[in-house]
N, C-alpha and C positions, 0 to 999 in steps of 0.2 A: 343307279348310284350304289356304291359295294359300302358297306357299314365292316367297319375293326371287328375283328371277333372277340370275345370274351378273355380270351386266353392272351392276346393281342394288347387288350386295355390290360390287364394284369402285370403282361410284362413292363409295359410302358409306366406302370404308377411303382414297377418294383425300382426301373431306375432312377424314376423321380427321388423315389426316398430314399436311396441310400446316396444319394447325390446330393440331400440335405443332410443326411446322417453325417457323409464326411464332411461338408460344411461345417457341420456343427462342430462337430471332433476338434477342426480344425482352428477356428475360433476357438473352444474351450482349451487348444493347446494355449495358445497363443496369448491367453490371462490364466495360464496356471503356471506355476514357478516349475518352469521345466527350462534347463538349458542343456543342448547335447545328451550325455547320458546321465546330465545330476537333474535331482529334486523328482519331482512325479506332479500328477493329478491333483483337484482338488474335489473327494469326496464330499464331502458337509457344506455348510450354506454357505455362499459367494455371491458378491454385488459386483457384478461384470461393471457398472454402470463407474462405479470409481475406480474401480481395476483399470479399466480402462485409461485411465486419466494417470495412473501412476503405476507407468511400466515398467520405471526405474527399478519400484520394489520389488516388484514380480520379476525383472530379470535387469537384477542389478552387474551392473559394470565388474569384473573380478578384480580390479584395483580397490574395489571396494571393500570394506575391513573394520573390524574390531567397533567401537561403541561410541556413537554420534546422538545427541540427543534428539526428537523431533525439531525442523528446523523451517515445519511449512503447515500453514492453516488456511480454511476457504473460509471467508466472509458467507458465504452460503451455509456454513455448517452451524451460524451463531443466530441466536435468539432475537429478533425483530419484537422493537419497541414503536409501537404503534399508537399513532395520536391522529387527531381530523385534519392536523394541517401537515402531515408527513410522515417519517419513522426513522429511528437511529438502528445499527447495530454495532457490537465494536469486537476487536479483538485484543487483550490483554493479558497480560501473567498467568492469567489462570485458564484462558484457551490453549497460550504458549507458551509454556514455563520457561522458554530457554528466552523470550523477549522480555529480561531484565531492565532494558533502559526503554524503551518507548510503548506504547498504547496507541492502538490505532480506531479510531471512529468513523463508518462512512454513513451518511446523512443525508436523508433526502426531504427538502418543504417543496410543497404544494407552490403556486402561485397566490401569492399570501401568506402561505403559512410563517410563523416564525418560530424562531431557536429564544425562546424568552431571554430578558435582560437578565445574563449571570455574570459567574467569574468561577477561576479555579484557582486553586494552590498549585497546580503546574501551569505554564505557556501554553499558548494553543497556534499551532499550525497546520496551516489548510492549502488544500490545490485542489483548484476548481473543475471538477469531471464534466461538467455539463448546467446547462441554462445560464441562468444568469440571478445573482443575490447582492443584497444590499447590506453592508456592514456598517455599526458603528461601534463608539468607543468611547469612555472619556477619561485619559490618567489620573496620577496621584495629586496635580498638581492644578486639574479643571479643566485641562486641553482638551477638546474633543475632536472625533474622527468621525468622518463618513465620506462612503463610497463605494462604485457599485464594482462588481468583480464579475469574470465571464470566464469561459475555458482557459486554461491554460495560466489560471492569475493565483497567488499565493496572497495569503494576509498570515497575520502573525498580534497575536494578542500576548503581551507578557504576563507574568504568574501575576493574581489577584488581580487584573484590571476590569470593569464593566463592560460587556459589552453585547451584541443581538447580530442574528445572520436572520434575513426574511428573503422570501424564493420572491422575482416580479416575475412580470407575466413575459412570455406565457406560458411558460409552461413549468416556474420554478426554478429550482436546481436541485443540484446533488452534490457532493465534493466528501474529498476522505480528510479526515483531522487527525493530528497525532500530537500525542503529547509526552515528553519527555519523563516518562515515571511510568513503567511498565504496570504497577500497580493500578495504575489511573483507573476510573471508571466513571462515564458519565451517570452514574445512577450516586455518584459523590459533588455533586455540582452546590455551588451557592447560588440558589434563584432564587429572585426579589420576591416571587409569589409565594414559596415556600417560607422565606423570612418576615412578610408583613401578616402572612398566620399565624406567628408561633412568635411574634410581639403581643406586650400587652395592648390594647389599644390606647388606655391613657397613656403610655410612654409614648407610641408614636402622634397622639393628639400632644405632648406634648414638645414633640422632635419639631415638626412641622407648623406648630402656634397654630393648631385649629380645634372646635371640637370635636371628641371621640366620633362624631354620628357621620363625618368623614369618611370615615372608614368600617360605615356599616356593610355594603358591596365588595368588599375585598373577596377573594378566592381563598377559602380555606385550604386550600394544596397547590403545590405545584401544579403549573401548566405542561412546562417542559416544553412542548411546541403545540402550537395552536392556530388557526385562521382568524387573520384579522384585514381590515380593506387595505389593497391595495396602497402603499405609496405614493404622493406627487410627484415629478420628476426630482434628479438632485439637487438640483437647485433651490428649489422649493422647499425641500426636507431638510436642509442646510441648517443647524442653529449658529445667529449668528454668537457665541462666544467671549464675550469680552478679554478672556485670559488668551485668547487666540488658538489656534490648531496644535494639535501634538507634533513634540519636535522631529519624529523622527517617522517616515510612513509606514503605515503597517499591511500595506500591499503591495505587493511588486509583480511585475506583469515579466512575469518566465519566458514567454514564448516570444517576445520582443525581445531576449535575449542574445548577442551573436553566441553563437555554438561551438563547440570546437569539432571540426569535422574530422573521421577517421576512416575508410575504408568501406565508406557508406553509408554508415550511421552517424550519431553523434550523438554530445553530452551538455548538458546548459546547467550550470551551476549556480547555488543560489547558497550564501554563506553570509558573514557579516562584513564581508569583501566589498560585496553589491546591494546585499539587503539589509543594512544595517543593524535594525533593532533585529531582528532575527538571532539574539545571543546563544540560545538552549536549543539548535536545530541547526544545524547544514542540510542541504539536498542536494542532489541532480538527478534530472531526466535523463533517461537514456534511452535513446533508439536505435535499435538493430535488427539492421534487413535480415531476409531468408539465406540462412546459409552462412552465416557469419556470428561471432559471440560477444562478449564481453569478455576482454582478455583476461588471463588467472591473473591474480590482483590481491591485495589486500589492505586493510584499514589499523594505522597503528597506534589512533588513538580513542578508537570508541567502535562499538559492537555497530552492525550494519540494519535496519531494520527495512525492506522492500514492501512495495504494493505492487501488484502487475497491473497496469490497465489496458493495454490491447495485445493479444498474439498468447504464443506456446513456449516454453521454455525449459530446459534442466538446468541445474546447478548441481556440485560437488564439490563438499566442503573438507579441507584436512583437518586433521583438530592434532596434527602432532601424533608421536609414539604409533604410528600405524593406523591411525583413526580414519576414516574416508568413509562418505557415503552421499550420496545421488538423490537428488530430490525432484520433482517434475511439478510444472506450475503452470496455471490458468488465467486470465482476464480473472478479477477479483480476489484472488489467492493474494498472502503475505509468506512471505520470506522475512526469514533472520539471522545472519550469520555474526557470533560472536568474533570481537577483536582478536586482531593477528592472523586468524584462519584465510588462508589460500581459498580463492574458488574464485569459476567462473561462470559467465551465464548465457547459456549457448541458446540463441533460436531454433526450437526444434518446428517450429510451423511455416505456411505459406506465407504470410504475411507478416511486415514489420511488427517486432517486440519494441514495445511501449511501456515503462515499469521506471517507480523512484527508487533511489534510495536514500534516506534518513539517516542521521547521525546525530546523539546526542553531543552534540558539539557545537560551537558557534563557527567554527572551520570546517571545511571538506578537506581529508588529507588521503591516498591512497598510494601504498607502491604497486610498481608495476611490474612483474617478473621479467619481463622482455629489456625492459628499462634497467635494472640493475644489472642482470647478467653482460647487457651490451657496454657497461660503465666501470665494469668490474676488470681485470687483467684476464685476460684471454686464458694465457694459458692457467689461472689457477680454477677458471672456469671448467677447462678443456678437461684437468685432471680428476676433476671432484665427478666427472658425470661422461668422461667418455664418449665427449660430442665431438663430431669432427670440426675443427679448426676456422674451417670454412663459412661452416652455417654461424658461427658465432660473429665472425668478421661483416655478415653482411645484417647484424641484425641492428636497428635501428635505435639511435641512443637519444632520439628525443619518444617520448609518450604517445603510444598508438592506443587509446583507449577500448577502441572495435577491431576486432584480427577477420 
């Protein structure tokens, strides 16, 4: 049996490495702002690992131009609040300066865990990622709510009202909340644990006509979320009310929605259309296959605020006077594009894009650039942009939401 020689193994490890060498080169082209013969290298320290995720930046589109504010955040980059029965994290005004009208919360309880009895000074709306959670409520007037919520379900608490989300088994939940006040922050809540500490006791021995030793066990702090047993079924859990149920529901089951379908995708809209009390929030789901976008568009009466939940994506947003710029987005990322700005939202992955959008509004309203141009007189179209005659003729004058 003849053994390599020396000289043999030498050559064979010299091509190994430089066949990693230009691997690498090659990679490192390919997340360094290099296009053609502009930009160069990146000497000094670089995180391939987020480069990677936003190629747009590294080699942005040349339609792109002059000064766009950041217009994209990963829920993975924000601070995890941590308790026995779950954790919150949120993204607001101050991760993303440019989400002036909404706040966004994604939250996860345990099986058991609960979101303690609060309220806010904004509305709170939700769409349920995963498991399954049990909501109540009670308005200004004693009505109360409960009910359980699963994927795909929305509920909707208006500003100051009581109310609790707890994960049932088995395995919990998770869901993203938003609320109408970019400001918002959940570390600003009204929670009953935090308010029967920072009561005198004889005030509430006297709220309640009992004595103060009532209220020797109270929690000197907030809980915020916590584990506590399980739930009876709803039934069970039901109070019965004598003022009767709240008039208006504060769940609406999205995915029992008919959709409006478009070229493979489609859109389900939730506004005060169909979800009534939902006044301080519009939404729609939107899915779009591989290979297909979310047609350029735009919102003319309220700034746009996104969550991604499944798939890959760009956007590019105009903001007028020359402005453009390219954003790239993941499962758990937020988008934000301010009112009026053109953009669309193109699947750049294998697999269907799955992502909201949000609107401080009690309406969803959106133009559609294909839609107006087709509605508008041809030839003053023709003149202003030097399209052939043609393609305008055939383009379709009712709303294609997915191209």
């Amino acid at each position: 049996m003849s053994h390599p020689s020396r000289r043999a193994l030498l050559a064979g490890a010299m091509v190994v490495g430089a066949a990693s060498a230009a691997a690498a080169q090659d990679s490192n082209r390919s997340l360094a702002p290099i296009v053609g013969n502009k930009g160069g290298t990146i000497l000094g320290p670089r995180n391939d690992g987020i480069a990677g995720q936003n190629k747009d930046f590294l080699h942005p589109p040349t339609t792109d131009h002059g000064a766009i504010p950041n217009l994209h955040y990963a829920f993975a980059d924000t601070h995890v609040k941590m308790s026995e029965g779950g954790w919150s994290r949120e993204v607001t005004i101050r991760e993303l300066p440019a989400a002036v009208d909404i706040a966004g919360v994604n939250m996860r309880l345990n099986s058991g865990g609960v979101r303690e009895l609060h309220w806010h000074k904004a509305a709170e709306w939700s769409f349920m990622l995963a498991g399954k959670a049990r909501i109540t409520a009670v308005d200004n007037d004693g009505h109360n709510f409960t009910d359980d919520v699963e994927p795909g379900d929305l509920w909707y608490f208006p500003s100051g009202i009581p109310h609790s989300i707890q994960g049932l088994p088995p395995d919990g939940a998770e869901f993203v909340l938003a609320f109408p006040d970019g400001g918002f922050s959940e570390d600003n809540t009204f929670s009953i644990t935090d308010m029967f500490a920072h009561m005198p006791k004889e005030v509430l021995a006297k709220n309640f006509a009992v004595k103060t030793t009532a209220f020797d066990r109270i929690p000197d702090k907030e809980r915020f979320i916590f584990p506590v047993p399980v739930p009876p079924p709803l039934a069970d859990d039901t109070i019965n009310d004598p003022s009767g149920k709240v008039a208006l529901n504060m769940k609406f089951p999205l995915m029992k929605q008919p959709a409006t379908a478009s070229n493979g995708g489609s859109v389900r809209i939730a506004d005060m259309r169909n979800f009534t009390i939902s006044s301080d929030i519009a939404a729609a789901l939107v899915e779009v296959p591989p290979g297909h976008m979310r047609e350029i568009h735009w919102h003319p009466i309220s700034d746009e605020w996104q969550y991604y939940i499944v798939g890959e994506a760009r956007m590019t947003v105009f903001g007028a006077q020359s402005n453009a710029r390219t954003f790239d987005y993941r499962a758990g990322h937020v988008g934000y594009v301010p009112k009026g700005m053109p953009h669309y939202v193109e699947n750049t992955g294998s697999e269907t894009l799955r992502f909201l959008e949000l609107f401080k509004s009690g309406r969803y309203m959106d133009v559609s650039l294909k839609q107006w141009m087709a509605n508008t007189p041809h030839e003053l179209v023709e003149a202003h942009l030097n399209i052939d005659r043609g393609m305008l003729d055939k383009l379709s004058k009712d709303k294609q939401p997915i191209a």
